[in-house]
N, C-alpha and C positions, 0 to 999 in steps of 0.2 A: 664178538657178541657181548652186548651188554647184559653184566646180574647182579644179585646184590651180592659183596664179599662180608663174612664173618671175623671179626678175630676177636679170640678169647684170650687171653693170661690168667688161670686159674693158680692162687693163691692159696696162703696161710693164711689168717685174719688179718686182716689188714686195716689199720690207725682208722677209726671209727671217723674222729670228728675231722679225718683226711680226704674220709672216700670220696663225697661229690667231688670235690676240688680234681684229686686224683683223676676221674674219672671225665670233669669236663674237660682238661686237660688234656687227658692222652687220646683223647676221642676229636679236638680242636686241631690237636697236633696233625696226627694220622690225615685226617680231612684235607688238609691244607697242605698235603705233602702231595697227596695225591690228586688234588684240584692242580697246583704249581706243574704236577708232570703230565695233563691234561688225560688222566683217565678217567676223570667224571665230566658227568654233563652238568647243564642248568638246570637236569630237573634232579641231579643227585640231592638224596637227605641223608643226613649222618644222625643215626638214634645212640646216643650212649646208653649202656647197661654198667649196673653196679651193685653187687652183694659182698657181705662180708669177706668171703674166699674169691671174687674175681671182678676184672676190671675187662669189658667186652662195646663190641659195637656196631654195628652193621651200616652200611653205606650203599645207599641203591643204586643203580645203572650205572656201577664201572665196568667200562670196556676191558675189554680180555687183553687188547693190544691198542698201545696208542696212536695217535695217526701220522702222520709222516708230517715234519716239521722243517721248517723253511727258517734257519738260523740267522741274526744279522748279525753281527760284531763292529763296532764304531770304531774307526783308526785316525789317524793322525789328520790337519788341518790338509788339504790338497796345498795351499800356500807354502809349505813348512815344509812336506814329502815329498816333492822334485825337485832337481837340479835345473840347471839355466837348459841342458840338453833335453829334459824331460825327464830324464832316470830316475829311479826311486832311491831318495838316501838313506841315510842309517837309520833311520829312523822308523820309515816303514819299511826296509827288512826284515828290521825285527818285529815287525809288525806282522808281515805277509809269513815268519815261520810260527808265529804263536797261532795264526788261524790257519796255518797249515794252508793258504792259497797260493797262487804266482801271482805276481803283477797283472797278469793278461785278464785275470778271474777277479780283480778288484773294479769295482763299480762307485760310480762317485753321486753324491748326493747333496743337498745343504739343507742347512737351515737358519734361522736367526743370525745364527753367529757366523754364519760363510758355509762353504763348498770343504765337502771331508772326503775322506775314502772309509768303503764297506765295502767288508767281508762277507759274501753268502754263501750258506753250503746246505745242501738239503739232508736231513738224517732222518734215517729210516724210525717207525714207532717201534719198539719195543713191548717184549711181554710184560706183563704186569707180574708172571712169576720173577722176575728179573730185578723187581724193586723193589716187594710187596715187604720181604722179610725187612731190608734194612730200612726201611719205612718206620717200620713199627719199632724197630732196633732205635733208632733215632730218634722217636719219639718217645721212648723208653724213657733213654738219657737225657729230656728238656723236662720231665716231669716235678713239679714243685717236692723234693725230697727233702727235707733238711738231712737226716740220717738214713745211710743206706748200710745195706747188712751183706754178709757173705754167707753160704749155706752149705752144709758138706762139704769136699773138698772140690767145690767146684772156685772160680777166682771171679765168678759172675757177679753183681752187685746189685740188689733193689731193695726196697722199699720191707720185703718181705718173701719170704723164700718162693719158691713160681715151679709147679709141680708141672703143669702142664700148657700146650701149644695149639689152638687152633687157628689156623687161615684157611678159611674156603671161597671160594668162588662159585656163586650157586651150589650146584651139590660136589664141584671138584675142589681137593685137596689142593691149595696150591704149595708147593713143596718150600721148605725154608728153612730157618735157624734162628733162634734170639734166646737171648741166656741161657745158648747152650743146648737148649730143648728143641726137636724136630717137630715138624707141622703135623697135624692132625686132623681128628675130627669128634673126637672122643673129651666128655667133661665128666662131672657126677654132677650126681641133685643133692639132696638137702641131707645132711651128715647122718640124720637117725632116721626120716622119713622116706629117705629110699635107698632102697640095694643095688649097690651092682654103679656099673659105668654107666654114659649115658652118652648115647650117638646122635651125633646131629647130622642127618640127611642132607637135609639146606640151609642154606643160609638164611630165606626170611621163614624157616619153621623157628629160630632159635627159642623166644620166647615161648612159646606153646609148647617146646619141646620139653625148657627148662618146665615150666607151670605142672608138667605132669609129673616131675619130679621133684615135687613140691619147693619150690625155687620162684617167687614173681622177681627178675629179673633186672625190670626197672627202677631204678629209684625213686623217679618220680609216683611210679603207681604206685611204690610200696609205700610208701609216706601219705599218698591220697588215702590206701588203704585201712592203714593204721590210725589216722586221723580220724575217717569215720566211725570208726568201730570204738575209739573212743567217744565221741560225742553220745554215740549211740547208747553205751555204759554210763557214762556220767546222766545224760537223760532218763534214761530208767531207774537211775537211784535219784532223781529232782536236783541233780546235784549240777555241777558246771566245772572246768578243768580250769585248774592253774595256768595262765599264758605261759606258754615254754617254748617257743621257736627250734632255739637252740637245743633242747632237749631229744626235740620230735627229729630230728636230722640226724640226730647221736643214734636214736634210737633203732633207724630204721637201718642206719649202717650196721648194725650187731644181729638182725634178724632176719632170716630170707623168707619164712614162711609164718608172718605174724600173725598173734592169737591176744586178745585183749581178754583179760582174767582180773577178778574184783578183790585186793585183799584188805584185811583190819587190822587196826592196833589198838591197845586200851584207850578207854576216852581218857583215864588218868593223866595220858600225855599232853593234852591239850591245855594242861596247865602251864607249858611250858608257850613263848610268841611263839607264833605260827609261822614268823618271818623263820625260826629257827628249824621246825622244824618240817617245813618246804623244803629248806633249800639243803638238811641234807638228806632226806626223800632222793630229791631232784640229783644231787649233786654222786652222790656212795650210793646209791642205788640205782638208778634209771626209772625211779617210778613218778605217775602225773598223779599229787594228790587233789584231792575233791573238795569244793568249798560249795557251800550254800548259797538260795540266791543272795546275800547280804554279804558276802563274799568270806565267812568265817571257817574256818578249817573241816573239815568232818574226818573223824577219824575212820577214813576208807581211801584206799590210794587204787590204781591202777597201773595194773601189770603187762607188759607187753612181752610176750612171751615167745620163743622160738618151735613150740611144741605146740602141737594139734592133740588133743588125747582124749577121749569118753569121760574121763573120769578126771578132772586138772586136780582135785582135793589136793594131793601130794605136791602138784606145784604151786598152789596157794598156802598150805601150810607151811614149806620149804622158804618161802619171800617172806612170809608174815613173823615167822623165828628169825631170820636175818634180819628185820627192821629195827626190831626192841632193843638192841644193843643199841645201835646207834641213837635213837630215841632216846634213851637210856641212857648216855655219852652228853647229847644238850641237856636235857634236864641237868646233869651234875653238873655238867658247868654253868648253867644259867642258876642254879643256886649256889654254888660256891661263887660266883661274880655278886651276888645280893649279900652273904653272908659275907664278904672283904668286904663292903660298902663301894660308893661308887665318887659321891664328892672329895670325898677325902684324899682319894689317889691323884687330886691334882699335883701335892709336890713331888709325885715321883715324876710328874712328864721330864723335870728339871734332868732324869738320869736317863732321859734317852735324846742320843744326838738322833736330830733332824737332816742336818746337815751340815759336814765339818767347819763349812765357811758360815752357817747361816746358822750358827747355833743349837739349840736343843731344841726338842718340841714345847718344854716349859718357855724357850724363850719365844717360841712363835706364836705358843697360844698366850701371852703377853702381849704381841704384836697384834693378834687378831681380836682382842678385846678393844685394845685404843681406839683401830681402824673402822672396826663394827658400831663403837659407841659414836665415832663422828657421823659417819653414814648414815645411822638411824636418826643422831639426831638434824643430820638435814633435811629427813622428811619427814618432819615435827613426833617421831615414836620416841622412848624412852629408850634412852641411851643404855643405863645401866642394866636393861633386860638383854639388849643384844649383846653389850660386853659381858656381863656373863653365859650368854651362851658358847661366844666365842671364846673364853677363857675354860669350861666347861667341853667344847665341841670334839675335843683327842684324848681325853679320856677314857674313852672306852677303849681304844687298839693297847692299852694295856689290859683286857680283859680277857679270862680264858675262852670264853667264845668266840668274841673275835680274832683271838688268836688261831683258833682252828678254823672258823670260817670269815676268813678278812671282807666278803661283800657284807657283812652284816653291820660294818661300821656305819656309827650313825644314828642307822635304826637301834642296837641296842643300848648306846646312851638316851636315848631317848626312854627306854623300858626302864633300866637302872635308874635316869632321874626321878621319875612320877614314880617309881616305887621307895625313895624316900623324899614322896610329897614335893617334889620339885615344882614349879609354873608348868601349867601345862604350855606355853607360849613358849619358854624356855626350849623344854622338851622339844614342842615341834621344829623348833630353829634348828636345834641340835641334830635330828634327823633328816631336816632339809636343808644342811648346810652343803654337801655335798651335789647338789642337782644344779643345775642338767650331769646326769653322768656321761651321758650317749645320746646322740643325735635323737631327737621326737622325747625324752625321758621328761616328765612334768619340770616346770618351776617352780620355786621356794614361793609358798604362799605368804605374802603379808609383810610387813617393813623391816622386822626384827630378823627371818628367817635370810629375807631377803640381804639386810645387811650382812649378816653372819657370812652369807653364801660369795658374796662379791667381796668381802676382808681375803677368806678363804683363798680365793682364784688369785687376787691381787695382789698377795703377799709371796704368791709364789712365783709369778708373773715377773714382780720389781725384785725379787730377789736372785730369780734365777739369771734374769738377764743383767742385774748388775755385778754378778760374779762370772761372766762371761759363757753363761751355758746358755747358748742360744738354738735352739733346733735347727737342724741341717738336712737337707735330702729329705729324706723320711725319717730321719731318726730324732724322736723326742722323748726320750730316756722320762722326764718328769711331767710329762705331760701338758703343754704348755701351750697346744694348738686347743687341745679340748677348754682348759681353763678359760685361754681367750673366748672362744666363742658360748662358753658360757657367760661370760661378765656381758657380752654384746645379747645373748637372749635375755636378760634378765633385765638390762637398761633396758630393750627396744619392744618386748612382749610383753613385758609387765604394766604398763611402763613406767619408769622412773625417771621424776625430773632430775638428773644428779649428771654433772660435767664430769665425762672420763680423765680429763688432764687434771681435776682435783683427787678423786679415785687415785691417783700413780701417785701423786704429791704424797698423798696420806699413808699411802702403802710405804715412799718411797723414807719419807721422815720417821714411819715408825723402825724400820729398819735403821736410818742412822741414830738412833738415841740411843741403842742399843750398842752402839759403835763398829755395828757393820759397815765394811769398806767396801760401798759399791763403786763402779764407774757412773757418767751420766747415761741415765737410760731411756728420759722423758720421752724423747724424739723417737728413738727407735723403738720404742717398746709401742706408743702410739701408732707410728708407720703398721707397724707387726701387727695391731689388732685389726685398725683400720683395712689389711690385706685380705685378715680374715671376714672381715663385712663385706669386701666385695666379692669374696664368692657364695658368700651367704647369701647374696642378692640377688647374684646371678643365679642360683637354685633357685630362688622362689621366682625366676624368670619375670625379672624388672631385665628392662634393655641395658646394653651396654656403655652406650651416649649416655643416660641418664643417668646410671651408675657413677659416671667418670665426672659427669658436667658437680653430682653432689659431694662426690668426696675429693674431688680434687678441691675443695674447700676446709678441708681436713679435720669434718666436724667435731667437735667433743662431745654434742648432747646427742647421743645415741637415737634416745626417744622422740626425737622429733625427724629423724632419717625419715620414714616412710612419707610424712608427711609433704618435706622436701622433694622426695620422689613421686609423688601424685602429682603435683605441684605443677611440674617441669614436666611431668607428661603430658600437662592441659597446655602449658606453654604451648608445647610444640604441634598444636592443634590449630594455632593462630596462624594469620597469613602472615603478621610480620615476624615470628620465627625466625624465620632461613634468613632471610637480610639484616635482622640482628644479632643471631649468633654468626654470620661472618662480618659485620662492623664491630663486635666483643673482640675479633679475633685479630682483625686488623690495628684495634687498640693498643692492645696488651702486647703484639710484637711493635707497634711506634712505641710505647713505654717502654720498654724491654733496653732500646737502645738510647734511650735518656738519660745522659750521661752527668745529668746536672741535678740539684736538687729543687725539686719543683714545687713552685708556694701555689698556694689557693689562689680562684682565678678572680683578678679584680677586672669589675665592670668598665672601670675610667680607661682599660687598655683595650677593652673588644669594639675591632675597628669593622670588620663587615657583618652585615644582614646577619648571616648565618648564622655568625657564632653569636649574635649575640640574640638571637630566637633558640639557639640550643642550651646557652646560659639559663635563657629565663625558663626552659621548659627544664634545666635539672634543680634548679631552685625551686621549683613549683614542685617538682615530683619528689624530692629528695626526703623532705619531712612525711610524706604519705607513705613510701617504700619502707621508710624505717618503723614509722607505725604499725604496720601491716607483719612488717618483721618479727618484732615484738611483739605483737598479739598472735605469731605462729599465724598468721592466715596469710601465707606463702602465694598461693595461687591468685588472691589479690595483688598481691604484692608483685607479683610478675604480669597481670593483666595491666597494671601503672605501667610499667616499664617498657609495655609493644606501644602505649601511646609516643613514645619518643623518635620509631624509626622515621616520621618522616623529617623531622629537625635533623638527626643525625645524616641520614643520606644527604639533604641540602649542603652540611655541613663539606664533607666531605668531597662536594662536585665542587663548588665554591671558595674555598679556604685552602689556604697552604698552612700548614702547620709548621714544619722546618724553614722558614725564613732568617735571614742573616740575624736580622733586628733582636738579638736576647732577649729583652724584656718582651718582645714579642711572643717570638717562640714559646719562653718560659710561663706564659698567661695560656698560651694555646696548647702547651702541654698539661698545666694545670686543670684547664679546664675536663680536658678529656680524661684528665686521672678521678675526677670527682663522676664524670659520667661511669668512668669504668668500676670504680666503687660501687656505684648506683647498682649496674648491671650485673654485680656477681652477688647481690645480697645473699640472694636463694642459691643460687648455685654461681657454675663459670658455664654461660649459658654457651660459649666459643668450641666446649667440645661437645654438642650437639648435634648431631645429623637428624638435620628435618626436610 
């Protein structure tokens, strides 16, 4: 009989910012254990459940018992497994006791590779009480933990102590064990909103059953839930909520039966950035504060509550005395960081190491002042504004606020500088030096910000890898994947004319004046960024050929990538396409094996039609490609280059190129190195599939 099965693990509280993961997890595992031993159908659904005390899930139409199953086991080559008499050798012996058959019961079969021997044996299905517990046992144990706990004197081990066990099957118990606890049918509801145990009849009542036990069960509904009930609060004060993702997932994990409650702080507070005190609202508290439409703070934040109550007074007074202190904690340090001053503590950067090999932070915001002022001033801004931003720009992580809240860095040099009368231009550099932080995060507006932001990335870029810390696996201790793909958003969205292989130089020189001992890093470090634009590219779902056909050219000007790749997409729209990127390719491997050094191709040597109608057509086309090049209008530039295939195919039916005659050969090599030139201006159109 097909039903749905339940299982619950009801908990302690359990790691708030863990529980989805936890939960899609142990709910993926479970699924997949029991899809593998064919107790679910095509039309089984598995719903994960998750609250703060338990991790549950229900999975429809598993059969009570699996079906009878027809085993194969793959054995040895038939070539290999008999003797000249026919006998089986050693080989499949040991073959015929590991599947437990005779000779007589083996069957032979092939494939590709030849004729084999197989083992068949039919085995009966099994109940589902028979695997269900170490199912869930095993899925237990693959659960993303980093730390797991012991509890009482049991030697059991999770996440967090596990009071209770349900596996059912429709409405029967199916019997079992997992950390130690026996199967049931028995949970509670919500810790102060309801009394007593709570029995689950069936398996698909569980939600409803939990709901009446003031318990919404789903994660997902509680978070829809919660969500609406704020907009709905924030609307009715004209107000609008702080973006928090991250918060609202925190949130939902800590509550089972949410209630959205309005509470206030003094306005006096609001003297204090708002950047400060959002985030620690957000961060020590759990609450979503309120901004106006113009997006300015209001001193009123929202509570998201685990209690349902007539009367919340006591729980809004309760959060609203728990605020002020903290409130109360930024303000002092946002005027004790005013009352130190804030330019001035540039010579202390000098007494904090950066990095053992790389210096002090004094010596890097020296680096990143040079770096900033070359930058800026290649696209014609004032240099000395960007180096002192960039000299300016780590100042603040000596300050007591960001010292207690490190995401603020940035933004509150930014406040410290324009509170003593700093550039406002400065200032914004200073707070966008840091961006992109995170994937979709804005870019540095404007040339100065922008220099600051790409010194930033690139100092750490050339310095990390010429001291040999190169990212591995997944491990990137300094962050070096994000930096990269920041310098590449900022060249190619912004966009800026500015060559990345001069970027490394500038990066790479201000590091040696300093007499940092790096390795050479040019090459690899390019490679390295360059890897991360093609999967950049690939997300924004430009094809693959096209990808490859442009960087296999190993661009330096960032900002002119896309362009490249429009380009080459019109190419391959054209009919001579296909017959030209396979005569590119046929090129490149005849040069490939040109063992000689080949001069430019002289006229007085081309002896047949062919080549010398292919001569005249890349002399003809050759100053227009480059033209075309250099005015960046790429997709001309590749429409010149499909007027060549029928000269080249002639070429090619007609002409020997490898002939004894050197001088010959040498001119007919030459020649096709100047076409092949021609042909990869825009790209290497050879890796193309068209």
């Amino acid at each position: 009989m097909n039903d749905t099965i339940l299982i619950e693990l009801r908990t302690e509280e359990l790691p708030p910012k863990s529980l989805k993961l936890l939960s899609e997890a142990f709910a993926d595992a479970v699924f997949s254990a029991l899809r593998a031993q064919e107790f679910t159908t095509a039309a089984s659904v598995c719903t994960p459940y998750a609250t703060p005390r338990r991790l549950a899930l229900t999975i429809s139409e598993v059969a009570e018992r699996q079906p009878d199953r027809l085993l194969e086991k793959k054995g040895p080559a038939v070539a290999g497994a008999i003797d000249a008499a026919g006998q089986p050798t050693r080989a499949l012996e040991g073959f015929m006791r590991a599947a437990g058959v005779s000779f007589a019961q083996l069957h032979r079969t092939s494939d590709a590779k030849g004729e084999y021997f197989v083992a068949r044996r039919e085995q009966k299905g099994e109940e589902l009480s028979a695997h269900l517990a170490a199912i869930v046992a095993q899925a237990v144990r693959k659960l993303p933990i980093p730390k797991v706990m012991r509890w009482g004197d049991s030697e059991h081990q999770f996440v967090r102590p596990v009071h209770s066990l349900i596996l059912l099957h429709g409405s029967q118990v199916v019997a079992g064990e997992v950390l130690g606890l026996g199967s049931g049918r028995t949970t509670m509801g919500h810790r102060f909103l309801c009394a007593g145990d709570v029995v689950i009849e069936r398996a698909d009542d569980y939600a409803a059953r939990l709901a009446t036990a003031k318990v919404i069960a789903s994660f997902g509904e509680r978070r829809a839930l919660i969500a609406s009930q704020l907009e709905a609060a924030a609307s009715s004060l004209a107000a609008r909520i702080n973006p928090a993702t991250a918060l609202l997932d925190e949130v939902t994990a800590l509550v089972e039966w949410p209630v959205v409650y309005v509470g206030e702080f003094e306005a006096e507070f609001l003297e204090v950035p708002q950047e400060c005190l959002i985030l620690t609202m957000q961060q020590n508290q759990k609450y979503f504060p309120l901004l106006d439409a113009a997006g300015r703070l209001l001193n009123r934040f929202l509570i998201v509550a685990n209690m349902q109550v007539d009367d919340p007074a006591h729980i809004i007074r309760g959060n609203e005395r728990v605020v002020r202190p903290r409130l109360s904690d930024a303000r002092f340090f946002f005027n004790q960081d005013r009352k130190a001053g804030f330019a001035n503590r540039v010579i202390r950067l000098g007494d904090v190491v950066y990095h053992n090999r790389l210096g002090s932070l004094g010596d890097r915001a020296q680096r990143l002042g040079r770096v900033a002022r070359a930058i800026a001033e290649r696209l014609g801004a004032d240099g000395s504004l960007a180096e002192r931003a960039a000299l300016f720009a780590k100042i603040d992580l000596l300050t007591d606020m960001v010292g207690e809240f490190p995401e603020l860095q940035g933004i509150m040099g930014r406040y410290y500088l324009l509170h003593e009368g700093g550039l406002p231009v400065v200032a914004d550099a200073i707070e966008q030096h840091y961006r992109p932080r995170f994937a979709g995060d804005s870019l540095p507006q404007g040339n100065i910000a922008c220099a600051a932001a790409l010194a930033d990335k690139l100092d750490a870029l050339v310095g990390f890898f010429g001291i040999g810390q190169v990212p591995t696996g997944d491990k990137d201790p300094f962050g070096l994947r994000r930096a990269a793909l920041g310098v590449l958003r900022i060249l190619m969205e912004t966009p800026l004319p500015l060559d990345l292989g001069e970027l490394i130089a500038d990066a790479r020189d201000a590091l040696l004046l300093q007499g940092v001992r790096l390795a050479a890093v040019d090459e690899h470090l390019l490679a390295f960024i360059l890897d991360r634009l093609r999967g950049m590219l690939r997300e924004a779902g430009h094809s693959v050929d096209a990808i490859e056909a442009v960087l296999a050219q190993r661009p330096t000007r960032i900002d002119l990538v896309p362009a490249r790749l429009a380009a080459v997409r019109e190419f391959q729209k054209l009919p001579e396409a296909l017959a030209l990127a396979a005569a590119n390719k046929r090129i490149g491997n005849i040069l490939k094996k040109a063992d000689e050094e080949l001069p430019e191709p002289d006229i007085a040597l081309l002896e047949e039609e062919a080549e010398k109608a292919l001569f005249q057509r890349v002399v003809l086309m050759a100053p227009l490609v480059r033209s075309h090049v250099a005015n960046e209008d790429y997709a001309d530039a590749l429409k010149v280059l499909a007027a060549v295939r029928g000269e080249v195919d002639r070429f090619f039916d007609e002409v020997m190129v490898n002939v004894h005659e050197p001088l010959l050969r040498g001119n007919r090599l030459g020649l096709l190195r100047a076409l092949y030139e021609e042909l990869n201006a825009v790209a290497d159109i050879s890796k193309l599939a068209v």
